[in-house]
C-alpha positions as CSV (number, residue, x, y, z in Angstrom):
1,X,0.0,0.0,0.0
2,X,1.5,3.3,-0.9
3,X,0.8,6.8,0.6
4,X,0.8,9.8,-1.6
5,X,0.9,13.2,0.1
6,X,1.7,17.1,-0.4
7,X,1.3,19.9,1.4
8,X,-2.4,19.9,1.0
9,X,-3.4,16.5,2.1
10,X,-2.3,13.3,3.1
11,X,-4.1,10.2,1.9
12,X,-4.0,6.0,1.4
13,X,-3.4,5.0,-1.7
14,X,-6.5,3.2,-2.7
15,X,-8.5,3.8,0.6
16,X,-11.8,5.9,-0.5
17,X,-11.4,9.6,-1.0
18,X,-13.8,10.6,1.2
19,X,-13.5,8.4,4.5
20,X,-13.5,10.7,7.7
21,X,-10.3,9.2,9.8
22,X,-10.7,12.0,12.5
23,X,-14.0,11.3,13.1
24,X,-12.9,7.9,13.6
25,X,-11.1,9.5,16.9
26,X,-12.4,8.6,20.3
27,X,-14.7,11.0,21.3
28,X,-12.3,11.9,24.5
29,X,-9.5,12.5,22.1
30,X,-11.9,14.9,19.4
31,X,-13.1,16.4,23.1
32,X,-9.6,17.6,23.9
33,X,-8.7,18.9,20.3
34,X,-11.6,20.8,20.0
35,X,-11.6,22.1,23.4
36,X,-7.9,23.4,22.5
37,X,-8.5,25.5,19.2
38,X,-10.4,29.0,19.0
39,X,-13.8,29.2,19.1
40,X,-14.6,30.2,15.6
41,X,-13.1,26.6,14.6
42,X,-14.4,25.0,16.9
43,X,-17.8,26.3,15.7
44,X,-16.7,25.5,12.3
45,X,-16.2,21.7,12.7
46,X,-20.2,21.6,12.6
47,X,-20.2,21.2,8.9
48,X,-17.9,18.0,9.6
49,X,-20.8,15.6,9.9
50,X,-24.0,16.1,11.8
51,X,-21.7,14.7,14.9
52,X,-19.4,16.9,15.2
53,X,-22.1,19.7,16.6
54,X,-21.9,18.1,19.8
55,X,-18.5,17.5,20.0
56,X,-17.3,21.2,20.0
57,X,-20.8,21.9,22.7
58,X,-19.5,18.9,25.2
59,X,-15.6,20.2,24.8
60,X,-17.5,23.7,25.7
61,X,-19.7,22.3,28.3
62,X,-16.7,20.5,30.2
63,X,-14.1,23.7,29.9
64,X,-14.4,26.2,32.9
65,X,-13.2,29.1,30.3
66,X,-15.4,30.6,28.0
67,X,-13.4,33.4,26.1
68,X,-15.4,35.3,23.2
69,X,-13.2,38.1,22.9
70,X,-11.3,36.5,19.9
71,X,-11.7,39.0,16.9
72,X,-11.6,36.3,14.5
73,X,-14.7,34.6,16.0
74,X,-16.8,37.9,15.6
75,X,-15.3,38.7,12.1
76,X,-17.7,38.4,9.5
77,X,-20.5,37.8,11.7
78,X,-24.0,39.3,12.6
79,X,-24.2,40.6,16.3
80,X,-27.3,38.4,16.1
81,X,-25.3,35.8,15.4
82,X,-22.9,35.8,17.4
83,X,-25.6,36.6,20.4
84,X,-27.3,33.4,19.2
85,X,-23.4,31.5,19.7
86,X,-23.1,33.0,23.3
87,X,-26.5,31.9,24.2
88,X,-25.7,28.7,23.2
89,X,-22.9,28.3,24.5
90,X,-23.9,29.0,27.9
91,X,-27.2,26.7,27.6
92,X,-24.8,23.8,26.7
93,X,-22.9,24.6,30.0
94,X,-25.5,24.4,32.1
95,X,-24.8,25.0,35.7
96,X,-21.0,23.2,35.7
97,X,-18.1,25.8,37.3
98,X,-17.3,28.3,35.0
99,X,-13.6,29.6,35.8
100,X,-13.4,32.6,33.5
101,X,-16.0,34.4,31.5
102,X,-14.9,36.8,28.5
103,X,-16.9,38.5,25.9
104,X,-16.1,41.5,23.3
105,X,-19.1,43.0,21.4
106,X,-19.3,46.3,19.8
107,X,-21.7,47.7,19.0
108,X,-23.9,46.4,21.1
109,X,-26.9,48.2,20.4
110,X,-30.3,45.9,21.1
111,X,-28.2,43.1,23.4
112,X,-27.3,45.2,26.6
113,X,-30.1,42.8,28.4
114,X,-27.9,39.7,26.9
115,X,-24.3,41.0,28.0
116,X,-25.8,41.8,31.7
117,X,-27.9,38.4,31.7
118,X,-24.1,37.0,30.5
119,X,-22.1,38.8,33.5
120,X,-25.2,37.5,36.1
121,X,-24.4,33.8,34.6
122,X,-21.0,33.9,34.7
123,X,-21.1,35.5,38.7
124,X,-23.4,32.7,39.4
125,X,-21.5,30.0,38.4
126,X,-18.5,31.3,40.6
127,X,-16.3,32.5,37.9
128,X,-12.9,34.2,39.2
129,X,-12.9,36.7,36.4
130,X,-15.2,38.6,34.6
131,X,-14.2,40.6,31.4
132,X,-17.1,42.6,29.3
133,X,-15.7,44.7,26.1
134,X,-17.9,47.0,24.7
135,X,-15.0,49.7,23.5
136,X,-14.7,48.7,19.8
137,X,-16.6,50.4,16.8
138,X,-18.7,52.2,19.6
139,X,-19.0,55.3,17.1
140,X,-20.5,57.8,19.8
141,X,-22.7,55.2,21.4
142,X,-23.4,55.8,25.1
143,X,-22.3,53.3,27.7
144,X,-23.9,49.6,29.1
145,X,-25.8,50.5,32.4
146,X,-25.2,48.2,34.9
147,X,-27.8,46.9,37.0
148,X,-27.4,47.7,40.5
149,X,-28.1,44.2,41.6
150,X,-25.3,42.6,39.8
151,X,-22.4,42.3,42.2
152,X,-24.9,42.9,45.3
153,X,-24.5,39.4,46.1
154,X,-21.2,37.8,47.5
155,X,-19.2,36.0,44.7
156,X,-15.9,34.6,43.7
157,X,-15.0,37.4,41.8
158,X,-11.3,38.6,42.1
159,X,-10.5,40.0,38.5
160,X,-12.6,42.2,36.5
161,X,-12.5,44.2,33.4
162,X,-15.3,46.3,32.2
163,X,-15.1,48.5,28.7
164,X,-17.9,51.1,27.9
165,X,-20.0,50.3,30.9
166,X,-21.2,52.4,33.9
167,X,-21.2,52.1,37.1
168,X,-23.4,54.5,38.2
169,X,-26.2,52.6,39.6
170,X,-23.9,49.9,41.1
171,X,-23.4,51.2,45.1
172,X,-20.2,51.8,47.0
173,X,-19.2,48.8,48.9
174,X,-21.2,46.7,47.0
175,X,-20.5,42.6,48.4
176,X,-19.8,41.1,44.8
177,X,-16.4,43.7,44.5
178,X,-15.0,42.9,47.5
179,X,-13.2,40.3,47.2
180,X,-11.4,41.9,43.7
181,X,-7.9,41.8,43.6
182,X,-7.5,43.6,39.9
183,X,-10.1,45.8,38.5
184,X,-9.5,47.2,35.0
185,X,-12.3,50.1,33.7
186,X,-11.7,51.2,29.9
187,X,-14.2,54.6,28.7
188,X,-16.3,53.6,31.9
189,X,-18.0,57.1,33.3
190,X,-16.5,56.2,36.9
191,X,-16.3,60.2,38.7
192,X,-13.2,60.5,41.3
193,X,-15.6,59.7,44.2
194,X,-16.2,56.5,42.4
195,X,-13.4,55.4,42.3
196,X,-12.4,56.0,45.9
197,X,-15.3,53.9,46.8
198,X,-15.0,51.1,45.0
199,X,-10.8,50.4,45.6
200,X,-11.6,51.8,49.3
201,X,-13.9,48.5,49.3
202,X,-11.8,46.2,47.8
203,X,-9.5,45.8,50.3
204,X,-7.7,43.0,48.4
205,X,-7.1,44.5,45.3
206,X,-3.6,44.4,43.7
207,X,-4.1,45.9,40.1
208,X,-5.6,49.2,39.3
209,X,-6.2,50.1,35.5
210,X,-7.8,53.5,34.6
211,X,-7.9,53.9,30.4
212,X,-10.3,56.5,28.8
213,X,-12.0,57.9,31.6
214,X,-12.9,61.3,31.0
215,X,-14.8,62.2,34.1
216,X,-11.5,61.7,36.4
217,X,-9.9,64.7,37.1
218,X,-8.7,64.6,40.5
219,X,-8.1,60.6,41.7
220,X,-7.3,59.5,45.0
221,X,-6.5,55.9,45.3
222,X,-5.5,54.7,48.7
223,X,-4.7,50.8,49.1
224,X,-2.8,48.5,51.2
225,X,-2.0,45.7,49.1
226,X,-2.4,48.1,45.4
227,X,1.1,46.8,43.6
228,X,0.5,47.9,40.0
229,X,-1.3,51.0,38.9
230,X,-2.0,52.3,35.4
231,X,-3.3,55.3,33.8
232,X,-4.1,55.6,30.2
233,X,-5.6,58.7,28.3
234,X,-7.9,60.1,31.1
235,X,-7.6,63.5,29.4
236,X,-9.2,65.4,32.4
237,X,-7.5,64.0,35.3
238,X,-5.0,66.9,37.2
239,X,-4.1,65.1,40.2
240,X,-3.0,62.0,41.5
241,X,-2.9,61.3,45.1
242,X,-1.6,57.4,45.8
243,X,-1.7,55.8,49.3
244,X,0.0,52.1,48.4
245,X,2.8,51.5,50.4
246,X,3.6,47.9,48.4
247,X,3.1,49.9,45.3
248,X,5.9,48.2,42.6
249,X,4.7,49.4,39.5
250,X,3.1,52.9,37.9
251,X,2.1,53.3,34.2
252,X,1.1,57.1,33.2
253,X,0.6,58.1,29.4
254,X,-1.7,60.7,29.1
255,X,-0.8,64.8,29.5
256,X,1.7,66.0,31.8
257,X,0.1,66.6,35.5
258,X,1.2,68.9,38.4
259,X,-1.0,72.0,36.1
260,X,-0.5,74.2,39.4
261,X,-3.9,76.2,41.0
262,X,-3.7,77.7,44.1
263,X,-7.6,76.9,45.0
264,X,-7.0,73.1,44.0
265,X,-4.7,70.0,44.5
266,X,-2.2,69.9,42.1
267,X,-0.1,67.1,40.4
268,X,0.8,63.7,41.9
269,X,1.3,62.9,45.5
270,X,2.2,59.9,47.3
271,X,0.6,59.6,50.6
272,X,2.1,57.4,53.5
273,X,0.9,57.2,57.2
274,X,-0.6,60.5,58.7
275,X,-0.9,61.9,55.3
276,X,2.8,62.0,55.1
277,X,3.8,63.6,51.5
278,X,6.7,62.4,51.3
279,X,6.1,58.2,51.6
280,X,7.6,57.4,48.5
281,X,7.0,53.3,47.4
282,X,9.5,51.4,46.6
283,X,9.1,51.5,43.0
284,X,10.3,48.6,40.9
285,X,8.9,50.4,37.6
286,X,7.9,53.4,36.4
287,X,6.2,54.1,32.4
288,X,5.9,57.7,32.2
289,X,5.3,58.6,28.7
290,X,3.4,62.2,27.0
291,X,3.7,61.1,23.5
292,X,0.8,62.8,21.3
293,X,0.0,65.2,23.9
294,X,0.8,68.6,22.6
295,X,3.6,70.9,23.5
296,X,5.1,72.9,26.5
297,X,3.3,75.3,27.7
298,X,4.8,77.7,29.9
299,X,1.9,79.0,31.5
300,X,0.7,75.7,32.5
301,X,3.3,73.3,33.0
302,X,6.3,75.2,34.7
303,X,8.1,72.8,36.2
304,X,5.3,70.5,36.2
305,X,6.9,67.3,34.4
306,X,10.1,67.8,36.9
307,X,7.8,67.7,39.8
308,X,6.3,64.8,37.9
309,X,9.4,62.8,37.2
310,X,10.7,63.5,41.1
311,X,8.0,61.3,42.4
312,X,8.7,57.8,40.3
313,X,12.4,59.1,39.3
314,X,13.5,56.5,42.3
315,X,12.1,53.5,40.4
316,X,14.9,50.8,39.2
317,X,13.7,50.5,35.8
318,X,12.3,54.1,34.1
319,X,10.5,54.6,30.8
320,X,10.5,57.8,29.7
321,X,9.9,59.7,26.5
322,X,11.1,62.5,24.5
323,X,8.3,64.7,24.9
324,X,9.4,64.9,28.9
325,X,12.9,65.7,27.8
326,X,11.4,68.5,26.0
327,X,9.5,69.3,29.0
328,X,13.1,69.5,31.3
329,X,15.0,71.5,28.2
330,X,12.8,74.1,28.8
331,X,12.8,73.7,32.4
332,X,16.2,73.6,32.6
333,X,15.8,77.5,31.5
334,X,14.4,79.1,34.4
335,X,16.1,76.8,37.1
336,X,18.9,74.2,38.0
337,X,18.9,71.2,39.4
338,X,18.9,67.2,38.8
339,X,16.9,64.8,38.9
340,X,18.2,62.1,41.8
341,X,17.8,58.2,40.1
342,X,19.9,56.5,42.8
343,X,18.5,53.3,42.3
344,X,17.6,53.1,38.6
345,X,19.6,49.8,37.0
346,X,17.7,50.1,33.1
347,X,16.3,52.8,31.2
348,X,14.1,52.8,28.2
349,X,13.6,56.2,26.0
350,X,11.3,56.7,23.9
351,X,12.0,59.1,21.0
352,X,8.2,60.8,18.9
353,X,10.0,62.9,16.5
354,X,9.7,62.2,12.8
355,X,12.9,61.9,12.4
356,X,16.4,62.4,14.4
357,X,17.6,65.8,14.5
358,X,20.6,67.8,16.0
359,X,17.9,69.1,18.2
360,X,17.1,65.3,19.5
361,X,20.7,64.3,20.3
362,X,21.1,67.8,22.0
363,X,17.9,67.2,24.2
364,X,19.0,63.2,24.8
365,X,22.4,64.4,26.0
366,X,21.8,67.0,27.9
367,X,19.0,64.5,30.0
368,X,21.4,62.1,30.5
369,X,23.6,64.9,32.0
370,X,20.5,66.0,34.3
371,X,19.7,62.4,35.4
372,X,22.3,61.6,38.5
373,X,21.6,57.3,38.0
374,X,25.1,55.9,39.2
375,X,23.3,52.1,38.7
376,X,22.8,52.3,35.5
377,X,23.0,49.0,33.8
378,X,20.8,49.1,30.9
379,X,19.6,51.3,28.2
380,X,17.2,50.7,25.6
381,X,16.8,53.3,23.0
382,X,13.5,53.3,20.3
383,X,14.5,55.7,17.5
384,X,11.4,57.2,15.5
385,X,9.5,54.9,13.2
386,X,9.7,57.6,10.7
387,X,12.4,57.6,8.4
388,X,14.6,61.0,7.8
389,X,17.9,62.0,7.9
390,X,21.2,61.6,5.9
391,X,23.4,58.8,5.9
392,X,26.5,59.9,8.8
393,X,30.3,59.7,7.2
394,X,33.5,60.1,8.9
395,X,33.8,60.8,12.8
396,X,32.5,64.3,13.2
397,X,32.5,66.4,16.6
398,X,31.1,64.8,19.8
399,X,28.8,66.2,22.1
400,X,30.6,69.3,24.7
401,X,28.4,68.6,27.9
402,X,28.8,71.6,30.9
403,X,29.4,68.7,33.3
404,X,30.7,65.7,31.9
405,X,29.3,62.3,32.2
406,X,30.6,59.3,32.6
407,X,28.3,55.7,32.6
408,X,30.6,53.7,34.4
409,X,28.4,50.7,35.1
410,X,26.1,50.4,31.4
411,X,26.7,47.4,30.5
412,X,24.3,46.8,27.4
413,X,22.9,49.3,25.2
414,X,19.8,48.0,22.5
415,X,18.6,50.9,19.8
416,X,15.8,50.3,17.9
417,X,15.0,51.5,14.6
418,X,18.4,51.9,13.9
419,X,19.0,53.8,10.4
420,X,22.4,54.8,10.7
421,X,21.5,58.5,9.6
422,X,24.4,61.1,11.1
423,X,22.2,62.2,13.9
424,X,21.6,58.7,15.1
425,X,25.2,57.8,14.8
426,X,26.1,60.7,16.6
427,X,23.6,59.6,19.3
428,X,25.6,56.2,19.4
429,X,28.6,57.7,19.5
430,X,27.7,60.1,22.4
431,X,27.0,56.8,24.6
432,X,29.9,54.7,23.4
433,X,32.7,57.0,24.2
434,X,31.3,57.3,28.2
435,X,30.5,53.5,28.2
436,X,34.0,52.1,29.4
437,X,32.5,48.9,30.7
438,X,30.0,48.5,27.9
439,X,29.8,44.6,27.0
440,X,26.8,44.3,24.1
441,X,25.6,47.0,21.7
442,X,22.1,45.7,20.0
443,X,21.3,47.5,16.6
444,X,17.7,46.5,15.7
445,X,17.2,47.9,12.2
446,X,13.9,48.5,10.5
447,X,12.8,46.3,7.4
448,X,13.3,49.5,4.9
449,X,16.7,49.4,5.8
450,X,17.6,46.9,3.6
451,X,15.9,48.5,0.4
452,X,18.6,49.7,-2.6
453,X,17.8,53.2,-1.3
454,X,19.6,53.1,1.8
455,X,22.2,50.9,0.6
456,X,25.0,54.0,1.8
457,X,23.5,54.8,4.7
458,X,23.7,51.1,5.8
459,X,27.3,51.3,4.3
460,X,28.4,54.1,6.8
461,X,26.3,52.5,9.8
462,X,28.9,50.2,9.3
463,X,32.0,51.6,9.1
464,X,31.7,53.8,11.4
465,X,30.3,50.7,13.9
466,X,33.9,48.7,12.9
467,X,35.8,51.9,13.7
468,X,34.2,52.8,16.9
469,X,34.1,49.4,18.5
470,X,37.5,47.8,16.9
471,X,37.5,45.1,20.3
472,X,33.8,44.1,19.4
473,X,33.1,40.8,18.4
474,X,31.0,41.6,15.3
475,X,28.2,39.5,14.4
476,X,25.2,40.6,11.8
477,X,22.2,38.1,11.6
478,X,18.5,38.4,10.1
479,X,16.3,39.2,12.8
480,X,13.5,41.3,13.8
481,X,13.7,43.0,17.2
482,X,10.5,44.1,18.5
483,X,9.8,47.7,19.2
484,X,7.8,49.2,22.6
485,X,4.7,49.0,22.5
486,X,2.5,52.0,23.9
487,X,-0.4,51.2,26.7
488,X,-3.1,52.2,24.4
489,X,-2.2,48.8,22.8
490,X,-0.2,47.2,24.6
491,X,-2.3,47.4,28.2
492,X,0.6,49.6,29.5
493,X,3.3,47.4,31.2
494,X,7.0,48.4,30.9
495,X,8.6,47.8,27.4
496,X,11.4,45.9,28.8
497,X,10.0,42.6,27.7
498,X,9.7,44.0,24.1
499,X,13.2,45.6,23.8
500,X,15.1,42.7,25.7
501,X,16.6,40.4,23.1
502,X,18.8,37.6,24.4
503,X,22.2,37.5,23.1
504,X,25.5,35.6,23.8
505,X,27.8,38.2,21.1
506,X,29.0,41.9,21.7
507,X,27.6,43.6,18.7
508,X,24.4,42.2,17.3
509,X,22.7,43.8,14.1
510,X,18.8,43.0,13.2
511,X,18.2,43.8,10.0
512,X,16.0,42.8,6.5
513,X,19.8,42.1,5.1
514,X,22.8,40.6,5.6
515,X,25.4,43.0,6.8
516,X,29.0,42.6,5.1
């Protein structure tokens, strides 16, 4: 018997064309393969055979996760439909533990009822989390009222995440809440008194996320056992007042605080015992970035990103961004000082320009001259996406600092978007010569790179990396490095899982191309 096969099928040789072997499976093995891919194939597999329908509702029925936030399940259908697939979904459950309950539907117009009547289900079969994600295509549409009755019950509840919903009927203190221990609301109308309530009741809670929440403008959080808080575009918040003395973690992207009034609280605080102003945590992270959100203003942030910075600048690993450096450049103007990092081991920059200019590399030295950091380990470095500047040639005249610098424990230094234009090389250059200990130099390089039209400007990259670094051990591969991601997409954690890249070599360049 011979077997004939490609990469489309893979067949008996004289064994009919049509004969089903997977169906011929055990229905505990088909169980377990359904019950591991995504729900829009596992759906699919009812046009199998009329058996398979019941295959994919029992591997449904005896899984404690239902998860219907998978875009590819809602693509190309109906809400109707995919209302009718929830509904059934849940029927064929029954009343077995559910674990973890997740839906996404937007808009939601006509099924509010069904997404509440979902969450109630869900709360009543003891699931530990709870996410509801109303926030895509909502085109102006006005948030999902939640009943007030549906955590007023005790429950297992510990994580939630709620998108385009309100809480305004739901009551402080409410029993179903308190046992959360991470509570995420995205484009919820929470007001600043809501928000105290609710993490002033949850007296477990460990995770705080606040994205799109216009009504915020003055927030005061105040938790024992809060580790990681993050704030993401709540355009009308101007001050932050934090009582978490385990607090590890703080993600901020949104406009500069600290807008000074003297008939209102102004810019971040961190509270300790007694009202103490000056309890700072002991920060393992801090993700502080302003990108897209305007320019200095004198009149209205005078020293207000300093003051900002001051509060988290004790963090060991810092993510800051080049519109803050613009904010202490013009700071630096009117008053003198630094900014005291004594414990910060990596840094990550983020750079929004359009492209690299004289200006950039002026503004990036002159921060690293301000920022007093005598741990410094590790920098990461994310050039603009954007693509400008010349190709640099020849040496050219480093960077005259008032006070020179001198990072005397970086060890590894990792630029993304690496172009090798002059400013950029210039930037490298600045680093390299005050790096005596440095041990690896990662060049990620963007795809366009490798294109005929910047065949010179990769050609100089080059010889100026072979005449800087003559002791490097120099090693080009194909590769592509991941850049940051920002918390509008990335859910705001610190980019230093998407900039580390492990390596064993001293020089590593990613790029589209081989280099010579």
């Amino acid at each position: 018997m011979e077997i004939e096969s490609n990469t489309k099928q893979c067949r008996v040789k004289g064994a009919p064309s049509e004969e089903d072997r997977l169906s011929g499976l055990p229905d505990d093995v088909l169980h377990s393969i359904v019950g591991r891919v995504p729900l829009k194939q596992a759906v699919r597999t009812s046009a199998l055979s009329t058996r398979w329908p019941c295959l994919w509702l029992h591997a449904l029925a005896a899984s404690a996760v239902l998860d219907f936030t998978d875009r590819e399940f809602a693509r190309g259908q109906s809400l109707g439909r995919i209302v009718a697939t929830v509904n059934r979904c849940l029927e064929a459950h029954g009343a077995a533990p559910l674990d973890v309950f997740r839906v996404a539907l937007s808009p939601f117009d006509a099924f509010g009822r069904d997404v509440v009547r979902w969450a109630a289900a869900a709360l009543g079969r003891g699931a530990r989390e709870v996410g509801v994600d109303l926030t895509q295509h909502a085109d102006g549409r006005g948030a999902l009222e939640l009943p007030a009755d549906l955590f007023q019950a005790e429950s297992s509840l510990a994580v939630l995440s709620l998108g385009r919903c309100s809480l305004r009927d739901v009551p402080p203190g409410t029993a179903g809440l308190a046992g959360l221990t991470s509570l995420s609301l995205n484009q919820v109308d929470v007001t600043d008194d809501a928000v105290r309530d609710v993490v002033s009741g949850c007296r477990l809670l460990e995770f705080l996320s606040l994205e799109s929440c216009h009504l915020l403008v003055s927030v005061r959080v105040a938790g024992e056992r809060l580790r990681g808080l993050e704030i993401v575009r709540c355009l009308a918040m101007r001050h932050l007042q934090v009582a978490a003395p385990v607090l590890e973690s703080v993600v901020y992207h949104g406009d500069v605080l600290l807008i000074w009034r003297e008939d209102e609280p102004s810019g971040v605080e961190f509270v300790g015992p007694g009202g103490r102003t000056d309890a700072r945590p002991e920060l393992k992270d801090a993700y502080l970035t302003h990108i897209g959100y305007g320019v200095y203003d004198e009149v209205i942030h005078e020293f207000a990103y300093s003051g900002f910075l001051d509060q988290v600048a004790h963090a060991k690993i810092l993510t800051l961004c080049s519109v803050g450096m613009l904010h202490l450049e013009e700071e630096r103007l009117f008053a003198e000082g630094d900014v005291d990092a004594p414990n910060l081991e990596e840094l990550q920059l983020l750079m929004d320009s359009v492209s690299m200019g004289d200006d950039d590399v002026t503004r990036f030295s002159g921060f690293l001259e301000l920022v007093v950091a005598p741990l410094l380990e590790r920098l990461f470095i994310r050039l603009p996406d954007a693509c400008g500047g010349t190709a640099g040639t020849g040496e050219g005249a480093d960077i005259v600092l008032e006070c020179e610098i001198a990072l005397d424990h970086l060890t590894f230094l990792k630029v993304v978007n690496f172009r090798g234009t002059r400013c950029e090389l210039r930037l490298l250059r600045f680093v390299l010569r005050r790096a005596p200990v440095l041990e690896q130099l990662v060049l990620v390089t963007p795809e366009d790179v490798g294109t005929p039209g910047h065949h010179d400007q990769g050609r100089a990259s080059a010889c100026y990396l072979r005449s800087s670094k003559s002791t490097c051990q120099r090693s080009a591969r194909r590769g592509s490095g991941r850049s940051p991601v920002s918390p509008c997409a990335g859910r705001g954690r610190t980019i230093a899982g998407a900039l580390h890249t492990p390596s064993t070599t001293t020089m590593i360049m990613h790029s589209s191309t081989r280099a010579n």
